[in-house]
Every structure is written in structure tokens, then in C-alpha cells.
VEXMI-396568 format. One line per 2 residues: number of its first residue (from 1); for each residue x, y, z of N, C-alpha, C. Coordinates in nm, 3 decimals, decimal comma. Layout:
NUM	X/Y/Z/X/Y/Z/X/Y/Z | ...
//
This chain:
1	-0,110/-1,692/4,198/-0,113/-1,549/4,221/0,010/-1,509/4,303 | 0,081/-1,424/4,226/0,224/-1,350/4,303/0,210/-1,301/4,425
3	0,232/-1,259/4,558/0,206/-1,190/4,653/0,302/-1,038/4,591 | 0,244/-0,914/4,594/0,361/-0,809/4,610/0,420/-0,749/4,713
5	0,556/-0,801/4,727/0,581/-0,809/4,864/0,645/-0,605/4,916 | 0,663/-0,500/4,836/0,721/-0,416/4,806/0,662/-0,297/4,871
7	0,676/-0,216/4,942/0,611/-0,109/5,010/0,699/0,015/4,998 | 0,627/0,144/5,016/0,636/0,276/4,981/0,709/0,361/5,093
9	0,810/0,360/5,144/0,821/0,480/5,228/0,841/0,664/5,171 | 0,764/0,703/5,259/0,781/0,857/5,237/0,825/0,874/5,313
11	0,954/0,970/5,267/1,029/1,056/5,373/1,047/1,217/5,319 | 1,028/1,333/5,430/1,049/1,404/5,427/1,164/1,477/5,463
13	1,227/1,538/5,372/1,440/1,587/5,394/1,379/1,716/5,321 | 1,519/1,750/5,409/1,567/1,949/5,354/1,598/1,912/5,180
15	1,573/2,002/5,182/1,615/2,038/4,976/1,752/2,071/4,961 | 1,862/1,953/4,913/1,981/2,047/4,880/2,050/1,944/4,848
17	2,158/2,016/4,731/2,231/1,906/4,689/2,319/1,836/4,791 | 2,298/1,695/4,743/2,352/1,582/4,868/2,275/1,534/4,921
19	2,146/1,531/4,953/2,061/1,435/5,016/2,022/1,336/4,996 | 1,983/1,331/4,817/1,958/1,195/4,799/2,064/1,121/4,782
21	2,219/1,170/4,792/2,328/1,095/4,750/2,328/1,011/4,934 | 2,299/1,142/5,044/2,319/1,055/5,184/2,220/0,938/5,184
23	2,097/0,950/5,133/1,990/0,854/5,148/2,065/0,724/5,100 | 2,042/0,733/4,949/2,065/0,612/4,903/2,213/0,542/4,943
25	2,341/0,638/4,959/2,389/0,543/5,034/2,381/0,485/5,176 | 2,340/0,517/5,227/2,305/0,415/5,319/2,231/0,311/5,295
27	2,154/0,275/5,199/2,061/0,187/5,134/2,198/0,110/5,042 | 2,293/0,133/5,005/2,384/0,103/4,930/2,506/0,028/5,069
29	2,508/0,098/5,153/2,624/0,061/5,237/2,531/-0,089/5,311 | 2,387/-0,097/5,325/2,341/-0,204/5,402/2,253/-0,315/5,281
31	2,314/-0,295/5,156/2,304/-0,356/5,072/2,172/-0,380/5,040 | 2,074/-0,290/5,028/1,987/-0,296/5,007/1,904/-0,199/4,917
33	1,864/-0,276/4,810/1,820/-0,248/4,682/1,700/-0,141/4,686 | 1,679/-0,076/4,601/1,579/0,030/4,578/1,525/0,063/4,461
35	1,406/-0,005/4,460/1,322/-0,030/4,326/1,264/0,090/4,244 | 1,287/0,188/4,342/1,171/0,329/4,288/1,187/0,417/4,333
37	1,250/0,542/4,295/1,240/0,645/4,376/1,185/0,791/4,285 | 1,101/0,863/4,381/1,027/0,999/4,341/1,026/1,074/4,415
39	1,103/1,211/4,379/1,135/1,322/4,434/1,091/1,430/4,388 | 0,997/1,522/4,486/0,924/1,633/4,468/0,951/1,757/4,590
41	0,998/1,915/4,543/0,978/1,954/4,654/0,823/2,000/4,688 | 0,842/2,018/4,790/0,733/2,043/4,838/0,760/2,210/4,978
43	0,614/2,268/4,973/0,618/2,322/5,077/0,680/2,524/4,991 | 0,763/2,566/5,070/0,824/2,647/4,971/0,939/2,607/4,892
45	0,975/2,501/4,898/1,106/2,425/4,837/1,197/2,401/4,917 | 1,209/2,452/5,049/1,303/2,439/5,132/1,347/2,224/5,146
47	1,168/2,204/5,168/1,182/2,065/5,186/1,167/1,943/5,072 | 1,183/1,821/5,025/1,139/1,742/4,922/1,080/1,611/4,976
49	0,972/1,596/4,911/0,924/1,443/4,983/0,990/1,344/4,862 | 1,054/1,218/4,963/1,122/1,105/4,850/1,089/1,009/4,865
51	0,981/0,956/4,821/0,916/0,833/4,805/0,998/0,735/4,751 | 1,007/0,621/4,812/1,105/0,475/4,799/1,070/0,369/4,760
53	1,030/0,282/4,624/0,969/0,198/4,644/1,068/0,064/4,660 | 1,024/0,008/4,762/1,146/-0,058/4,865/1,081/-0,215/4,848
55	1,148/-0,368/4,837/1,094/-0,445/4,874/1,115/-0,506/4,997 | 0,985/-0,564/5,089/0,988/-0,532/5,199/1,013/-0,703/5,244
57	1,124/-0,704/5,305/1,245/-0,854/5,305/1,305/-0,886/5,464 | 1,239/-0,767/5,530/1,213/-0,779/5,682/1,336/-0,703/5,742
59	1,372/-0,602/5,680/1,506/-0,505/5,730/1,412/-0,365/5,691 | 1,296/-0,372/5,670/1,261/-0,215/5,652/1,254/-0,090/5,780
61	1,209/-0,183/5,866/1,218/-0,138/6,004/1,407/-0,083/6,045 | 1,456/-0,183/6,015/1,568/-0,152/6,074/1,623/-0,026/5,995
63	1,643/-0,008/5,850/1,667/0,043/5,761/1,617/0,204/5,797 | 1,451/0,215/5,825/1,363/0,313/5,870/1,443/0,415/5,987
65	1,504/0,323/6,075/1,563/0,356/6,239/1,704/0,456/6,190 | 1,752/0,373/6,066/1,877/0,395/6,068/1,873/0,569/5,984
67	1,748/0,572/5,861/1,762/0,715/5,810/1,704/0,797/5,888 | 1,608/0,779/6,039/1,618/0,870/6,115/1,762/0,929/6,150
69	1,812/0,876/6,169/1,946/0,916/6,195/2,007/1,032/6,140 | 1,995/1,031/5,995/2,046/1,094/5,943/2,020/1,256/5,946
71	2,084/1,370/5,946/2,027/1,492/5,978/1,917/1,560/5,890 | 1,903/1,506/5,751/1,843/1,570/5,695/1,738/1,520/5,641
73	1,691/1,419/5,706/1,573/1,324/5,701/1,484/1,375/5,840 | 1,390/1,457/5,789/1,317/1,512/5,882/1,189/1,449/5,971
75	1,133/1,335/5,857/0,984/1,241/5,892/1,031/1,134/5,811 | 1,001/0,992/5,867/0,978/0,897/5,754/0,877/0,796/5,819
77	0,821/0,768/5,677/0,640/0,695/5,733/0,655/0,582/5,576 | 0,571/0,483/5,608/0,543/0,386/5,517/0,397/0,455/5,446
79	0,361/0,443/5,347/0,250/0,546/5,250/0,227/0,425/5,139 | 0,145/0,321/5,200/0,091/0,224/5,112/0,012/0,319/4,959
81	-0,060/0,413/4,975/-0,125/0,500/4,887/0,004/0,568/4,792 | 0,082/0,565/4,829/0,188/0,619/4,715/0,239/0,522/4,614
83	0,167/0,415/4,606/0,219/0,285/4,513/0,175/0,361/4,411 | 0,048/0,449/4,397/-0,017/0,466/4,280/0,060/0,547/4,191
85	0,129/0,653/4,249/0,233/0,712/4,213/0,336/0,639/4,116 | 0,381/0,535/4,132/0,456/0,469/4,083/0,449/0,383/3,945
87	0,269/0,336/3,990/0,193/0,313/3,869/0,206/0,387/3,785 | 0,156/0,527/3,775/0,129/0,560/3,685/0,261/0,594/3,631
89	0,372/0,668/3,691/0,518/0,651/3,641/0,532/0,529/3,541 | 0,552/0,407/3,594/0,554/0,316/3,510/0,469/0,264/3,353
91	0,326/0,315/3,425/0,233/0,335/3,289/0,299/0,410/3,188 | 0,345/0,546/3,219/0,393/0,641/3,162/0,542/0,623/3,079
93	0,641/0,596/3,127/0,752/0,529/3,073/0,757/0,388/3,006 | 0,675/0,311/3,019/0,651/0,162/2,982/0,664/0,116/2,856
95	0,606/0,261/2,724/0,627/0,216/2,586/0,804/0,263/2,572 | 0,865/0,320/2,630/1,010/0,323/2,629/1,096/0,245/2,645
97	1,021/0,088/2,736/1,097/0,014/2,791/1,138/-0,093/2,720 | 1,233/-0,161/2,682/1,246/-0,272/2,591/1,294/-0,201/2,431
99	1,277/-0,075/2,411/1,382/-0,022/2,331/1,529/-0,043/2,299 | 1,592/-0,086/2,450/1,722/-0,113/2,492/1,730/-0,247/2,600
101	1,785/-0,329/2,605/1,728/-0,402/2,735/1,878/-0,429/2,842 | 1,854/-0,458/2,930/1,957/-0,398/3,047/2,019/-0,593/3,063
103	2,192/-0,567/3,029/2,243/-0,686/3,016/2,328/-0,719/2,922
//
């Protein structure tokens, strides 16, 4: 039996172009991969929640510290319950997959 080692952060950022380009690079500059991502605004649109599905390799913490940082990362929390989210994404895209294969 596999362990799944991979966990969910939700973060809450302002709505506007460029944010997810600041997010992920920093996830890019500390070389660290990003399995999943889902972006919704929320609220009146001002804000978007961006769910991460991240595997968790013992830098999540540090990683966590570092997009506080950033200005337009308003909350960020780990949201084990948002895996499901991802499920069903994947359910959903899954007969698409292997159409083309990456390589």
C-alpha cells in the first residue's frame, strides 16, 4: 500500500493579473514542484482562493513562511478536505488523458 504523501494548501490573494505568476514563481525559484492547482474567485471577486496540490517532502512549512511574504497572499492554511476537489477534477479530465502522452 502506497502512502499519499501530497497535501492541499489554500491560499487566499487579491484578484489580478500577476498573482498566480508571483505564486508559482516562487515555488519555481525554490525548486519546488506543483502537482495541482485551482483557482476560484471568491467573495465579490476582488479576492481568489488557490488551492495547491503540493507534495509534502518536508519544505512545506518553509515554503508556507515564505508566500506569507508575499503582498498579495492574504491567508494561507493547509485544507486536507480540498483533496476532493482535485478528485473530482481528475475524475473529470481523466478520459482525455492518454490521448497524447507527455515525452
Amino acid at each position: 500500500m502506497q502512502v499519499d504523501s501530497r497535501t492541499v494548501l489554500r491560499l487566499l490573494v487579491r484578484n489580478h493579473p500577476g498573482v498566480l505568476s508571483h505564486v508559482s514563481g516562487l515555488f519555481a525559484r525554490r525548486g519546488f514542484n506543483v502537482e495541482g492547482v485551482l483557482c476560484v474567485p471568491v467573495e465579490d471577486g476582488r479576492c481568489s482562493a488557490v488551492l495547491l496540490l503540493l507534495a509534502d517532502d518536508g519544505r512545506l512549512a518553509q515554503l508556507a513562511a515564505q508566500l506569507r511574504k508575499l503582498e498579495d497572499v492574504l491567508d494561507i492554511h493547509p485544507d486536507a478536505g480540498a483533496r476532493h476537489a482535485f478528485d473530482v477534477v481528475a475524475r473529470h479530465v481523466a478520459p482525455d488523458v492518454g490521448v497524447r502522452r507527455c515525452g
